[in-house]
C-alpha positions as CSV (number, residue, x, y, z in Angstrom):
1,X,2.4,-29.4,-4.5
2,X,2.0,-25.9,-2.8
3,X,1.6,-22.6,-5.0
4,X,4.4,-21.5,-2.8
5,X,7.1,-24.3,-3.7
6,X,5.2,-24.0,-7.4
7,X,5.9,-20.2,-7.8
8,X,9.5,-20.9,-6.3
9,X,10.1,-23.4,-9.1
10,X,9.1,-20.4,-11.6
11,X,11.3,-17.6,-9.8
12,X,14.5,-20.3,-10.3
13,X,13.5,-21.7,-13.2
14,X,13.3,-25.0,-12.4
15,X,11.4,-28.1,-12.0
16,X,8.8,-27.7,-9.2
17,X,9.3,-31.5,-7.9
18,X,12.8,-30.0,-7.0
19,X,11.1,-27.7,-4.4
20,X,10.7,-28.7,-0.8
21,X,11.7,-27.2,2.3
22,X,15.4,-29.2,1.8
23,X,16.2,-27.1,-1.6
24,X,19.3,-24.7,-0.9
25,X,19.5,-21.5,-2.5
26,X,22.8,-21.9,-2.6
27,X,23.9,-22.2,-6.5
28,X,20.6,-20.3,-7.3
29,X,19.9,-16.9,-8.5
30,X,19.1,-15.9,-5.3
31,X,19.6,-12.3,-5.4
32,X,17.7,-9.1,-5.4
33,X,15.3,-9.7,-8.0
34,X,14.6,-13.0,-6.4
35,X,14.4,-12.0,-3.2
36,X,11.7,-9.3,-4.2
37,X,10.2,-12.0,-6.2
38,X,9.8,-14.0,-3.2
39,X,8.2,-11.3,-1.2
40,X,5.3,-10.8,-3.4
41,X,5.0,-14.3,-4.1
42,X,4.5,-15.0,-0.2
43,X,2.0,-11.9,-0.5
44,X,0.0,-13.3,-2.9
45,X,-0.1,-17.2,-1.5
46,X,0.0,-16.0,2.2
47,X,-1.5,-12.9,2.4
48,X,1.8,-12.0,4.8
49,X,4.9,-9.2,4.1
50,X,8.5,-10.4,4.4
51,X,11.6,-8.4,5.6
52,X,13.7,-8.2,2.5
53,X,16.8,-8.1,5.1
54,X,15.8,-11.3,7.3
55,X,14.7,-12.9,3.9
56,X,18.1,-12.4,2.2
57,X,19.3,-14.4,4.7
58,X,17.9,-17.6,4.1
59,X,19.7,-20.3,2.8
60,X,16.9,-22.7,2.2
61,X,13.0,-23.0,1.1
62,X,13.0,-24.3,5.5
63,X,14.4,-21.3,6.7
64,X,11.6,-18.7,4.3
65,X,9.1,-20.9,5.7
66,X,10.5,-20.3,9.2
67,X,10.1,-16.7,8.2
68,X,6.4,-17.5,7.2
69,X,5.4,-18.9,10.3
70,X,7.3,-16.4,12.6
71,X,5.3,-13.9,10.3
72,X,1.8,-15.3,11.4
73,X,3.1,-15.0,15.0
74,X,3.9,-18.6,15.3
């Protein structure tokens, strides 16, 4: 399992074998806090900023990793 979808599980409190790109944040606490939480969680595991806007968003862990990979230009 990736640090990412492990440090997820700890921003949701939840089980880290629930993370993978198909998890909805739907029904989450997916709200400031969290999304700030993401944002220095991908800056820690990825060495890469997020837009707090584009990030809010998302509706699943795929779409944030979209947002990784358009982040390193891909």
């Amino acid at each position: 399992m990736s640090a990412f979808y492990e440090g997820l599980a700890e921003i949701f409190e939840i089980d880290p074998a629930e993370v993978d790109a198909g998890f909805s944040l739907e029904g989450q606490n997916w709200d400031s806090l969290a999304i700030v939480s993401v944002i220095a969680l991908v800056d820690e595991v990825e060495n890469l900023m997020l837009d707090g806007a584009s990030l809010a968003k998302c509706g699943s862990v795929a779409e944030i990793e979209a947002l990784i990979a358009k982040a390193r230009g891909g």
